[in-house]
N, C-alpha and C positions, 0 to 999 in steps of 0.2 A: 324596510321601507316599502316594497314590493307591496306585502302586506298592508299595510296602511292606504297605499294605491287603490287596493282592490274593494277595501272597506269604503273609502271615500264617492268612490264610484257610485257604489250601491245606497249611498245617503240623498233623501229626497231633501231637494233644496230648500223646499219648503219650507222643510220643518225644522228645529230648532235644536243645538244649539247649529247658527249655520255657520263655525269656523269650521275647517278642516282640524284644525288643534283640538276643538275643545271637542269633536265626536273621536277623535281620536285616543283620548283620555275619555272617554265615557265606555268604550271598546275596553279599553283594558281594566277601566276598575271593574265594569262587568264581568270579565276573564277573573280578575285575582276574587272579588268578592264569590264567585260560584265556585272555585277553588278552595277556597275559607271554609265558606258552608260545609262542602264534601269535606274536606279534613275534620270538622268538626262532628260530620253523623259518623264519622266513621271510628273516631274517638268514641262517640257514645256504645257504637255496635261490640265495638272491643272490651269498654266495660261492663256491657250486659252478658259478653258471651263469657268474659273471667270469673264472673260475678254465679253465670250457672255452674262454670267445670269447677268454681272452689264450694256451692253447692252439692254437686254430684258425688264429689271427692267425700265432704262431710257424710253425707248418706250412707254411702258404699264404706268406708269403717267402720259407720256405726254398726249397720248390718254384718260384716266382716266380723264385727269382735264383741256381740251380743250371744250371750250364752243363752240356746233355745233349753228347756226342761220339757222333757215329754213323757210323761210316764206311764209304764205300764200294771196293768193290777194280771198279776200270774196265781192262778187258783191251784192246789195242788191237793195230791188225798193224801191223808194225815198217816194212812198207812204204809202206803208202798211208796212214795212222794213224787210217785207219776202226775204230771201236769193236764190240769180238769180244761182249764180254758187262760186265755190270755188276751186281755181288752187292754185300747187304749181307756185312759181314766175320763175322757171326754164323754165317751161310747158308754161306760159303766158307772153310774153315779151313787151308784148304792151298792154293797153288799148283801150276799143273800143272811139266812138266818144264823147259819154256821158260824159265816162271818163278822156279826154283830155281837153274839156272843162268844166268841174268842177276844172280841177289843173290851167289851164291859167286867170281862171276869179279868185282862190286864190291868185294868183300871181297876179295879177292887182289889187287887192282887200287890200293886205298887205302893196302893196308899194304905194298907192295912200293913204289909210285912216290913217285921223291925228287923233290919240286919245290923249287922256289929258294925259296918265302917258308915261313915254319916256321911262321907262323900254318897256312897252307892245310895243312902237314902235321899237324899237332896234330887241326884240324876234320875232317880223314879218320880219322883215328884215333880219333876221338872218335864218328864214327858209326858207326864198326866194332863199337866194344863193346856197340853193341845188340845184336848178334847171338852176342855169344862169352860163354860160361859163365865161371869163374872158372878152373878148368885150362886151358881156352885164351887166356884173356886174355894168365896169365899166358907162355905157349909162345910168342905172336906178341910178346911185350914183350921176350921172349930174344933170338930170331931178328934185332929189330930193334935191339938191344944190342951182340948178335953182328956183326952189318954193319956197325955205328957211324956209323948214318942220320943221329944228328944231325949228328956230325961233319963229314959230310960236307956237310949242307946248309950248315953253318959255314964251310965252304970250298968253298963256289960251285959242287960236284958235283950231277949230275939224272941222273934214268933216266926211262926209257918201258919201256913195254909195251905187246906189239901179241899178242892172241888170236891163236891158231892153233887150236885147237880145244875144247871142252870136251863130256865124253860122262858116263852113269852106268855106272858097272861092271857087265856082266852079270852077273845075279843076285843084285846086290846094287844095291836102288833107293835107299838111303839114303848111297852113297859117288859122289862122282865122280872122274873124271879132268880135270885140266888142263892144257893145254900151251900154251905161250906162247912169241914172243922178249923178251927183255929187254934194252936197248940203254943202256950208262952212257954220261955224260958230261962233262968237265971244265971248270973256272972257263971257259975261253977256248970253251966250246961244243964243242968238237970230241970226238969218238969216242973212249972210251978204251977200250969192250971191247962187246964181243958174244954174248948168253949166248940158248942154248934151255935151258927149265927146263919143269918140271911135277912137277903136287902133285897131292897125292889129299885131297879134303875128306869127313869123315862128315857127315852132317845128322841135326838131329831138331826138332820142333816143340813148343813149347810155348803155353801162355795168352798172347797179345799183353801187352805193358805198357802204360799207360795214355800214361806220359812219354817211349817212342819207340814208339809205334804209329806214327808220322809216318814213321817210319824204317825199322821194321819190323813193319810190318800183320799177316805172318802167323806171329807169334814164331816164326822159322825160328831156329835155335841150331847151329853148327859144335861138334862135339862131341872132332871129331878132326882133325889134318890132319898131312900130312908134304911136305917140297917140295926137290927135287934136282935136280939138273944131267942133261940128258940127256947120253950118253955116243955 
């Protein structure tokens, strides 16, 4: 009441409303109603700031339990197998020439040699096509059509391959040359023939994949190739 006292006092008579009652009740719903208000920002502030920490929380998992891949490309000599250098694969986007021909003569290597089990033939061929665009995919899928590779593993036939040389064609660094023996052989092991061959590969590079970076680090791509009997 006191209260009330003090408030009324300070009410000009003037002005309206001029009960004691009714500024008195004007006092209080102004009290409760800024009350309201504040309970009500304060509600919002609570949902904004739950609203960032169940945000944050999302974030910080994700990052938590995101496998980074970083890979590195390790050069080493083929002799002593002391390591030449060691790049992040961002840093090194290409192989030098060593390195381009050791992946083309795998690749001629995988889809040329017939071994006995069709599993290991399949998994060579299957990590061929990291490397080959869809025009060459399909070209090597002929080729190996054309010989009737499986057939033959069907019937107890194998071949090898033995390097003879591989070089880049002068003036042109994106092709090379191959040349190879290729030696078949029949259910009982024995020699049925003996071939020199060599092919010409185009190369070009692309963005690495993420799903054979493993296989191939520096998205090298066979764009072309042709492969004949020497004469």
């Amino acid at each position: 009441m006191s209260e009330l006292k003090h408030q009324s006092s300070e009410i000009d008579p003037r002005q309206t409303p001029d009960s004691k009652y009714n500024v008195a009740r004007q006092e209080w719903d102004r009290r409760i109603g800024s009350k309201v208000v504040l309970i009500a920002q304060l509600k919002i502030a609570i949902i904004v700031v739950f609203f960032f920490a169940v945000m944050a929380c999302c974030v910080a998992w994700y990052y938590a339990n995101r496998s980074v891949v970083l890979p590195y490309i390790v050069q080493v000599d083929s002799k002593t197998g002391a390591v030449i250098t060691v790049d992040k694969l961002a840093e090194q986007t290409k192989p030098n020439a060593a390195g381009i021909e050791y992946f083309v003569w795998r690749i001629l290597k995988n889809t040329r040699t017939i071994p006995k089990d069709i599993i290991v033939y399949k998994n060579n061929w299957q990590e061929v096509y990291a490397f080959l665009d869809a025009q060459t995919s399909q070209k090597f899928n002929d080729m190996a059509i054309r010989e009737n590779h499986k057939e033959k593993i069907e019937n107890g036939k194998t071949s090898t391959l033995m390097l003879k040389n591989i070089t880049p064609l002068a003036g042109k660094e994106d092709t090379y040359n191959v040349r190879w023996q290729e030696v078949h052989y029949g259910k009982d092991g024995k020699k049925d023939g003996e071939y020199e061959l060599e092919a010409y590969f185009t190369v070009n590079f692309v963005t690495p994949q993420v799903d054979t970076i493993y296989i191939n680090p520096y998205g090298l791509r066979i764009t072309d190739f042709s492969i004949s009997q020497e004469r």
